[in-house]
C-alpha positions, 0 to 999 in steps of 0.5 A: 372637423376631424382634420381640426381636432388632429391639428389641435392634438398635434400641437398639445403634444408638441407644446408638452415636447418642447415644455419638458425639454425647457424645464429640463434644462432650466432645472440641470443637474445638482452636484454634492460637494466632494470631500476629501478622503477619510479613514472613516469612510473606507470599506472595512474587511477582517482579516487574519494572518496566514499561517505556515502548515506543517502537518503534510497535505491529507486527502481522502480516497475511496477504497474497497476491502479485499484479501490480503492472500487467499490459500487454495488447498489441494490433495497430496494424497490420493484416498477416501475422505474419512473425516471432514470438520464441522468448520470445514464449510464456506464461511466458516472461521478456522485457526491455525493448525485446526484439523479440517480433513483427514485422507484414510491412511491404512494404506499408507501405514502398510507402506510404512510398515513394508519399506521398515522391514526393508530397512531392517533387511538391509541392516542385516544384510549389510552387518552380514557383509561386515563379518564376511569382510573381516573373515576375508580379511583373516585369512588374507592375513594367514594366506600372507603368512603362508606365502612368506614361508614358502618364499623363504622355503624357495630361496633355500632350495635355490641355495642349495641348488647352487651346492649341487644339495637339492635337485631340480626336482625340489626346486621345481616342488618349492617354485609350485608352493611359492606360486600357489600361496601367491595365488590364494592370497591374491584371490583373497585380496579381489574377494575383499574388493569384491565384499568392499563394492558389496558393502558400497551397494548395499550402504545406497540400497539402505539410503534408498530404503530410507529415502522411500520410509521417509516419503511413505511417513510424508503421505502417511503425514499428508493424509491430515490437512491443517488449517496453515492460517487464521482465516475464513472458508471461502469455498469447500468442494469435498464431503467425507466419503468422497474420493480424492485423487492426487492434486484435487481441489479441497477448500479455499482459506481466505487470511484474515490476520491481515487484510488489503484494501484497494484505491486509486490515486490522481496523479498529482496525489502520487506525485505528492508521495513521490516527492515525500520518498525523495525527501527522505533519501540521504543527501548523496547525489543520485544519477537517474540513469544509474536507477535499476528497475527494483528501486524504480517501482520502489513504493513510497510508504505512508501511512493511512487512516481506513475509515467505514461509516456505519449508520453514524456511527465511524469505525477507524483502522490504521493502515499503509499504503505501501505498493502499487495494485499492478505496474502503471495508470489504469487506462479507463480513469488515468489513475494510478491503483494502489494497495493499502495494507492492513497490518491489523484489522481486529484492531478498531477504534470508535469515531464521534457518533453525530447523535445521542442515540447511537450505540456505538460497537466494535465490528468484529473486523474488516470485511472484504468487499467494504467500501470504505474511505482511506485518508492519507497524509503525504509529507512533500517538501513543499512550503504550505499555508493554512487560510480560513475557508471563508477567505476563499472566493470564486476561481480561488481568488484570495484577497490580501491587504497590503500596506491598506490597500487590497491585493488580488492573489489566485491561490493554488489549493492543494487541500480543504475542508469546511474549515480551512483550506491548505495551499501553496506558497509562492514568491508572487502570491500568498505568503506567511504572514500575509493578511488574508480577509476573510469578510465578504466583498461586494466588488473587490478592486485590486488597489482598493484602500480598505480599514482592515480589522482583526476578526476580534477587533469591533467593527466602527460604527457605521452612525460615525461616519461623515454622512451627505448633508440632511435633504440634500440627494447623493448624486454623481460628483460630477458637475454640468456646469463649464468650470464645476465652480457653482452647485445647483440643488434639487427642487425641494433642497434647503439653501 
């Protein structure tokens, strides 16, 4: 019995096997008839037209306020502190020639007052010289007088020696008054040498004196400390009473005036600016191996945008990126650190606030240790092209229409934002004036006919192009039969 009934189940299914398979190919495939191409029935995209940018390529980078200088003030004086201003503490604002300390200075008036007596010494010594010398020199003149008569007084006596008139007494008594008139004048003219060395001596004596007058109204001076600049206390390490010697640490000044900022660039940025500085060299031929060492660390200046975001509320500074931050990449992230200068941090202009609500102020002024954003707009002499940013597809795939037909173009993006993105022109690629379609693609083929619209133009009516027969299922075009010449149709399909 059950062998029977297993028969029977065996048989069925092969029946209903063999019952599907006939029908199967009894009923065949049906086939639409194909048509020839139609305008009507291409994909239909938007497309706008590149346009060449000539605006430089801008790119944001992050960057923390730092000083511009930092002044460390030291004693050159030793002494007790006397006077302390109430802006000399940390934290503090303090203007340019403000007092902030004062050394005690009696002992440097007394100085003062000793080397100016020294000096007034020295006046009266030298004066004193003067007239000793123009006395010396009277009598050198007398003494002169005195030996020219005694040499005439020699020669007669000589004379009347020949003559047998004068004896050799006489002559003898004439030669001693000759030879002592010599002498004194003699002795007179080393006595002017001798006050002339004096006076020589003296003279320095005074220099000296004054050198020291001079050093002692310096201390006396340097007993005040002025503030050199316009800045902020950043640190105080005396109090008034305190004893300071020679060379001690008094208070740190931070430069508010001007303010730098520190950033890092990727390398293919800096190479933008490189590229901008040598657009703007002249045109005369440079030999590399002639580059000194100045003008190869010479930094491209270009000009920046430091922007701080308060709530949402932005606060803009113009700025210049104007030197290196050290001599080559910084080993951790391979970035090259640069400075941006600040020339004028107080002045601040206002960004858009994203909501009504927002009270919009100026901050005071940039504030070391900001993090803020620096947005820098190099000038390479590159060719440049701006495209929507919708045109964009996946892996910068960008498509074009060409003579109708699409074209597959990998662009080479050197800037974005939500809008727009900037990008390179090649030969081979994107081109000005290129048809760029910025309307979403299901599956893109490259060679693709396509009816390209303006992005104002309507789109056709979909209802308006040719449609598959009513009843009739849209199915491959191929046909099953040997020579494709007959169409079959679908269980249900009108003749």
């Amino acid at each position: 019995m059950n062998t029977l009934s297993t028969s029977v189940r065996t048989i069925i299914s092969l029946a209903l096997l063999v019952g599907g398979a006939v029908g199967f190919f009894l009923l065949g495939k049906p086939v639409v008839p194909t048509r020839p191409p139609d305008r009507g029935t291409l994909p239909v995209v938007r497309v706008v037209t590149a346009e060449a940018h000539q605006g430089g390529i801008p790119f944001e980078v992050d960057g923390v306020v730092v000083p511009f200088r930092e002044i460390e003030l030291a004693a050159q004086v030793s002494g007790r502190i006397e006077y302390k201003s109430d802006n000399c503490r940390t934290g503090r604002a303090v203007k340019k020639g403000d007092l902030l300390l004062r050394i005690e200075q009696r002992d440097y008036e007394l100085e003062v007052a000793r080397l100016q007596e020294e000096l007034k010494q020295a006046d009266a010594m030298i004066e004193e010289l003067n007239v000793e010398l123009a006395t010396t020199e009277n009598q050198i003149e007398l003494a002169g007088q005195q030996l020219e008569i005694d040499v005439r007084q020699l020669q007669r006596n000589v004379d009347l020696r020949a003559t047998q008139a004068a004896s050799e007494s006489e002559l003898d008594v004439s030669r001693r008054a000759e030879l002592t008139a010599r002498n004194s004048l003699q002795t007179l003219l080393d006595q002017k040498k001798l006050l002339t060395q004096r006076a020589v001596r003296m003279q320095s004596a005074k220099v000296l004196v004054n050198a020291n007058l001079d050093k002692a109204l310096l201390s006396q001076q340097r007993t005040e400390i002025f503030a050199p600049l316009d800045g902020v206390v950043i640190m105080d390490n005396v109090e008034q009473d305190s004893y300071v010697q020679l060379g001690s640490p008094l208070l740190t000044l931070q430069d508010t005036s001007q303010l730098d900022v520190t950033c890092k660039l990727h390398m293919r940025q800096m190479n933008w600016l490189w590229q901008a500085k040598l657009n703007t060299r002249s045109d005369t031929a440079h030999d590399s191996t002639t580059t000194d060492l100045t003008e190869a660390y010479d930094f491209p200046e270009t000009p920046a945008v430091v922007t701080f975001q308060l709530g949402d509320v932005s606060y803009h500074w113009q700025g210049l990126v104007n030197r290196y931050d050290g001599s080559g990449i910084d080993n951790q992230t391979r970035m090259i650190p640069c400075r941006v200068h600040v020339d004028k941090p107080l002045e601040v202009t206002v960004g858009e606030s994203t909501t009504d609500s927002a009270v919009a102020f100026n901050p005071p002024t940039l504030m070391t240790g900001m993090f803020v954003k620096i947005l820098i707009k190099a000038q390479p002499p590159i060719a440049l092209l701006k495209i929507p940013q919708t045109a964009i597809q996946p892996g910068n795939i960008v498509w074009t229409v060409t003579d109708g037909k699409l074209k597959r173009n990998i662009a080479k993006i050197a800037h974005s934002n939500e809008r727009w993105v900037i990008a390179h022109q090649h030969a081979d690629g994107l081109q000005t004036g290129d048809a760029v379609v910025v309307s979403p693609l299901a599956t893109p083929i490259s060679g693709l006919a396509v009816n390209a619209l303006k992005p104002n133009a309507p789109i056709p009516d979909p209802t308006a192009m040719v449609a598959p027969p009513i009843g009739r299922i849209p199915v491959d075009t191929a046909s099953d039969q040997p020579n494709g010449s007959q169409t079959k149709t679908a269980q249900g399909d009108q003749p």
